[in-house]
C-alpha positions in Angstrom: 125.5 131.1 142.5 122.2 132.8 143.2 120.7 132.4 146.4 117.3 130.6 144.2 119.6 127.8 142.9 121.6 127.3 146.2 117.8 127.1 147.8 116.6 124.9 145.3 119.6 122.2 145.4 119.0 122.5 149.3 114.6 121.2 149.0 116.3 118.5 146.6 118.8 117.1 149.0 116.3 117.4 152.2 113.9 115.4 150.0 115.9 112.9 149.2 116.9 112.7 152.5 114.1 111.4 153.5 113.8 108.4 150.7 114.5 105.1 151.2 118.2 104.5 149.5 116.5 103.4 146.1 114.2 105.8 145.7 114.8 109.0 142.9 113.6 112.0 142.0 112.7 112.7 138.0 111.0 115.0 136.3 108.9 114.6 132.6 109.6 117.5 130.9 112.4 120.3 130.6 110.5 122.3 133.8 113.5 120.9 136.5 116.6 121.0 134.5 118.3 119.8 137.2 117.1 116.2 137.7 117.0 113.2 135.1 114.3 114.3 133.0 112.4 112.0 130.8 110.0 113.3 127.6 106.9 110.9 128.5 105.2 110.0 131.8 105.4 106.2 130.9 109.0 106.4 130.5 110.1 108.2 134.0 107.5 105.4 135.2 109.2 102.6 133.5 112.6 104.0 134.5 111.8 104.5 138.4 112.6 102.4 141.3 110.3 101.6 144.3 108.9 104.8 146.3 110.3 107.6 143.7 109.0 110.4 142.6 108.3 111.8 139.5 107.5 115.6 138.9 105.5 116.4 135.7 105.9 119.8 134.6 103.1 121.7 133.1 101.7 120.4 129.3 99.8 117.6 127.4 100.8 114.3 127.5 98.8 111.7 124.7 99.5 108.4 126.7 98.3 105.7 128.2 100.0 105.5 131.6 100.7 101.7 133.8 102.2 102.0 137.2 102.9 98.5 139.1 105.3 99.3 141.7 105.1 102.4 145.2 105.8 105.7 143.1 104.5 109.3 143.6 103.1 111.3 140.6 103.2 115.5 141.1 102.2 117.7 138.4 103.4 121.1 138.5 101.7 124.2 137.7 104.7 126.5 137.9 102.2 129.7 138.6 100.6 128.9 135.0 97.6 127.7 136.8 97.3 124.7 134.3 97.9 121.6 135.8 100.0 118.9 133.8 97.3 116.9 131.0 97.2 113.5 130.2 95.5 113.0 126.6 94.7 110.1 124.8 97.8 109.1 122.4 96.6 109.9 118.4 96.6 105.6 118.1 94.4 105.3 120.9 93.6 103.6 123.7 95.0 100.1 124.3 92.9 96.9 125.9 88.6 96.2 125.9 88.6 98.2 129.3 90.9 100.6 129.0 92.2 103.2 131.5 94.2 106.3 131.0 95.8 106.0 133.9 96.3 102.2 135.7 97.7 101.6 138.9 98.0 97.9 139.5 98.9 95.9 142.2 101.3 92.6 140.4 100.3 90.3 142.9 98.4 89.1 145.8 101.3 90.7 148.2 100.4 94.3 149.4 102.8 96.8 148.6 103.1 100.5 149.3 100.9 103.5 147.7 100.7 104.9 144.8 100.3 108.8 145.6 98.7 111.3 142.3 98.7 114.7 143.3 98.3 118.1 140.6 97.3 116.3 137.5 94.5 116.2 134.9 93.1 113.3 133.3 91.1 114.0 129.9 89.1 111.1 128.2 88.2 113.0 124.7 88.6 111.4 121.7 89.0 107.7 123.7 86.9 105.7 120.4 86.1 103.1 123.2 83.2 101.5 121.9 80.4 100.6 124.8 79.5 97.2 123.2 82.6 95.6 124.3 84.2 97.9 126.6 84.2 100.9 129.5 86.6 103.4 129.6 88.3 104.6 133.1 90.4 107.8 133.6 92.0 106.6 136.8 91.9 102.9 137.3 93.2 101.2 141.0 93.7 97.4 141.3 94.1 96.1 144.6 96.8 98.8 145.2 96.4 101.5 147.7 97.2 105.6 147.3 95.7 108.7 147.5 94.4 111.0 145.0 94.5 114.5 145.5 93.7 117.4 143.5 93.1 115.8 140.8 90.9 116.5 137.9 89.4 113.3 135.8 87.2 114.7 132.5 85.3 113.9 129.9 84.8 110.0 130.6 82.0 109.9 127.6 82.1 107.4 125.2 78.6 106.7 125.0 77.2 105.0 128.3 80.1 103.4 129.4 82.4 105.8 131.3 83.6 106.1 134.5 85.9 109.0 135.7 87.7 107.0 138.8 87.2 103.1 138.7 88.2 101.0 142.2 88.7 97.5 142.7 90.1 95.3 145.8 90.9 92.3 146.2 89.7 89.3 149.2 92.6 88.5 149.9 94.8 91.8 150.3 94.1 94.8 152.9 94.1 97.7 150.3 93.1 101.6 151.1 92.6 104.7 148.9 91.4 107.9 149.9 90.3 110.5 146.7 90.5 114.2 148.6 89.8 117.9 146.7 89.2 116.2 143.6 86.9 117.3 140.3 85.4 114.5 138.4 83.3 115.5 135.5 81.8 115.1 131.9 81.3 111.3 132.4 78.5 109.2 131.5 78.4 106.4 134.1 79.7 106.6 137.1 82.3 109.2 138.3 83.9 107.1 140.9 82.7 103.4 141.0 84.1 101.6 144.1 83.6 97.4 142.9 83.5 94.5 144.4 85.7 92.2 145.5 87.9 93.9 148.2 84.7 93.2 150.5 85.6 94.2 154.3 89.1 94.6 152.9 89.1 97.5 150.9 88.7 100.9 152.5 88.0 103.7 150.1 87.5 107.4 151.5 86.2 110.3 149.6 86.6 113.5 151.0 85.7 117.4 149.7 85.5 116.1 146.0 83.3 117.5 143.8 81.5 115.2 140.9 79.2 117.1 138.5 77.9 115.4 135.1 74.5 116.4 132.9 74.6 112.8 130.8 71.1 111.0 131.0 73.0 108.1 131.2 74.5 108.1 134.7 74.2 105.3 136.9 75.8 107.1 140.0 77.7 109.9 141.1 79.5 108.0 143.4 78.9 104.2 144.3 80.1 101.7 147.1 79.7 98.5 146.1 81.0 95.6 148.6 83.5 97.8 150.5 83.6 100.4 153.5 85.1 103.6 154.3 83.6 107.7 154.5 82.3 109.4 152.7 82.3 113.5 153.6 82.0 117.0 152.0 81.6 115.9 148.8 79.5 117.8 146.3 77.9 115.6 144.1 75.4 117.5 141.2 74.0 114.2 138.1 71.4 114.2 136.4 71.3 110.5 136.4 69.6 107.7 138.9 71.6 108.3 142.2 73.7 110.7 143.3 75.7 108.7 146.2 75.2 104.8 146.1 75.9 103.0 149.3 74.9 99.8 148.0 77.8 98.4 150.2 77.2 95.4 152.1 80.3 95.4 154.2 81.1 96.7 157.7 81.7 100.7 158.6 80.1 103.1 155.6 79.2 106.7 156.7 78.0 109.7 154.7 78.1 113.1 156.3 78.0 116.2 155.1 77.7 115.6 151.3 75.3 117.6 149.3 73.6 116.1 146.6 71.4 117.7 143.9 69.3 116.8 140.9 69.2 112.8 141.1 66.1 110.2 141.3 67.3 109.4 144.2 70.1 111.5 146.3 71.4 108.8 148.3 70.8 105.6 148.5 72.3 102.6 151.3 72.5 99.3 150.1 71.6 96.7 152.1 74.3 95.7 154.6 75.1 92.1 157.4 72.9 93.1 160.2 76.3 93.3 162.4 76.8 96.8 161.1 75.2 100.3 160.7 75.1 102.4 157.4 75.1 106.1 159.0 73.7 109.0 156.9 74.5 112.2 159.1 74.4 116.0 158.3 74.0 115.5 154.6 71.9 118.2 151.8 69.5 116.7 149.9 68.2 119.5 147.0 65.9 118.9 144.6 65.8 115.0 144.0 63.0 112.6 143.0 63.3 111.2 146.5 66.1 112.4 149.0 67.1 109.3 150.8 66.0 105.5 150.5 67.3 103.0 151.6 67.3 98.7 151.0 65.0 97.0 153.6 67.4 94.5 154.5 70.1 96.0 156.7 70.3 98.5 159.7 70.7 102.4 158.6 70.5 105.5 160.8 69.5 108.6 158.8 70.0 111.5 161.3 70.1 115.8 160.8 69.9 116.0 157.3 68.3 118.8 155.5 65.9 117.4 152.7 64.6 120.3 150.9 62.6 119.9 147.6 61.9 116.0 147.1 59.4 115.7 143.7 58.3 112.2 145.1 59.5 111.3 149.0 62.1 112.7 151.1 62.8 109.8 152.7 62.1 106.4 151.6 62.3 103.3 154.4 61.1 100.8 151.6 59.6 98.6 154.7 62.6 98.3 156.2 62.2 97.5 160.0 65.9 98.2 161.1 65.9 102.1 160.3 65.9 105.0 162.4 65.2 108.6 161.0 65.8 111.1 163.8 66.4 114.8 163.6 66.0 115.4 159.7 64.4 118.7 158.6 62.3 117.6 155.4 60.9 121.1 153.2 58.9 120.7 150.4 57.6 117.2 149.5 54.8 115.7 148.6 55.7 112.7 151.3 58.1 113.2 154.2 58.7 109.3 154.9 57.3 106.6 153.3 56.9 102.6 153.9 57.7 103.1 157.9 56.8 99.2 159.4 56.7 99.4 163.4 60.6 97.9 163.6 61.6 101.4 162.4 62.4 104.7 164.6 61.2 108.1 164.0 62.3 110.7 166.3 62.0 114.4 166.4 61.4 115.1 162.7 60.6 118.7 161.7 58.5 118.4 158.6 57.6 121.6 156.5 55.2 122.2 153.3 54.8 118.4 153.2 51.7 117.3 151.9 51.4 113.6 153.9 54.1 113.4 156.4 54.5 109.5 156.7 52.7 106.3 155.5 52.9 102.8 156.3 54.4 100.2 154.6 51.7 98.1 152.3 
């Protein structure tokens, strides 16, 4: 037996190891001849038992994918460079809000993650029509999981898609964290964190990048009624805002995004008074106005580098709970605007600003 094969039935038996007693191992595709292969990703799905996983080997797969139980989903590139594609099936897409790819929790009882690693999502060709449905690539439901290295594409069915589409749930502690992903050629929003999970639902997006040209986006990324980080993400739309902290919840931090080319680059909601939105370290190039923020919370905006603001760099919309402190602002034709007296300004270095603050009306 060659010393690959003797290797490879070794990894396979120190994996499984390490499974609880149900779980398997199967593969989609003729890639790992020596597991219990399947031809579809819905079928190895459909086939798998509680916390198994299931390797996709590299090609296109039409099909509309539902997960409802703990599984792991790995793509394999096998040194093509190509990561494993999920397509939309010739019939189409199935439900008024479809998703390519649902993970949903069947009940109000938590149960473990859902883990996608290595894959490709593409929306093209969906025929989802906006006037009675959206149309998610990735769609979690009160579950939990991390996404990793995964690319979600071409969400564009005319206004009404989203790349990534979270939801939690009151009455279930759920968490999701989206790392080294691409999200792109969507015309909504590329990840959309709903309401719903409220100071339940954790979501944490880290070193992702989410790029789209569509006049039509509402956000890059958006927050709504949850909490979590949000950090080293690279977020380039053409639409209203870039990163929407609109999040009303506990514990939301931004730092070290950049965002580029938006009305307004980031935006915090308004939040209880009890807690602090934190916007620290974060690029702001080239939007209408860099930061602004709802008047009805407490925000701290500290370190950022705002450079090329057409309207205001930062925006404190007569807030009275805001501090700005240690932001380099270049180029704008207002540095920060609407201060009332209950805000702090400290040690702001403004530059080729044409009026450096004014007062709230």
């Amino acid at each position: 037996m060659k010393s690959s094969s003797i290797l490879f039935f070794v990894c396979v038996f120190l994996i499984s190891a390490g499974l609880p007693s149900s779980a398997q191992i199967a593969a989609v595709g003729n890639c790992r001849p020596y597991l219990v292969s399947y031809a579809t990703i819905s079928a190895a799905v459909a086939a798998a038992t509680p916390n198994s996983t299931v390797l996709i080997c590299p090609g296109t797969y039409p099909e509309q994918v539902t997960i409802t139980q703990p599984l792991t989903l790995d793509g394999l590139s096998l040194g093509t460079g190509s990561n494993p594609v999920i397509t939309v099936p010739s019939s189409g897409l199935v439900g008024d809000f479809p998703a390519q790819l649902l993970v949903q929790q069947p009940d109000e009882e938590s149960f473990g993650p859902v883990d996608i690693s290595n894959l490709v999502v593409d929306g093209t060709g969906s025929g989802v029509n906006c006037s009675t449905g959206e149309l998610a690539g990735i769609e979690y439901v009160s579950a939990n999981g991390t996404l990793e290295n995964v690319e979600v594409r071409n969400q564009s069915p005319g206004g009404c898609g989203f790349g990534i589409l979270l939801s939690g749930d009151n009455f279930v502690v759920n968490t999701v964290h989206i790392r080294r992903s691409s999200i792109h050629g969507f015309d909504n929003t590329g990840i959309l964190v709903e309401s719903g999970g409220g100071s339940n639902f954790e979501v944490n997006l880290i070193s992702n990048s989410i790029v789209s040209t569509s006049p039509t986006v509402q956000s890059g990324a958006e927050y709504a009624e949850a909490q979590g980080v949000a950090s080293f993400n690279t977020i380039q739309v053409g639409g209203q805002i870039g990163l929407n902290l609109s999040n009303f919840f506990c514990c939301m931090t931004a730092i070290e995004n950049t965002v580029v080319g938006s009305n307004i680059g980031i935006y915090l909601g308004g939040n209880d008074f009890s807690s602090t939105t934190t916007v620290d370290h974060n690029i702001l190039f080239n939007n209408g106005t860099g930061i602004s923020v709802n008047p009805n919370g407490v925000h701290v905006i500290k370190s950022n580098g705002i450079v090329q603001s057409t309207t205001t760099a930062i925006d404190l919309n007569c807030s009275s709970e805001t501090t700005a402190k240690y932001n380099v602002i270049f180029q704008a034709p207002t540095g920060i605007a609407n201060v009332t007296p209950g805000d702090v300004l400290i040690g702001n270095n403004l530059y080729s600003v044409t009026t450096a603050t004014t007062t709230c009306p």
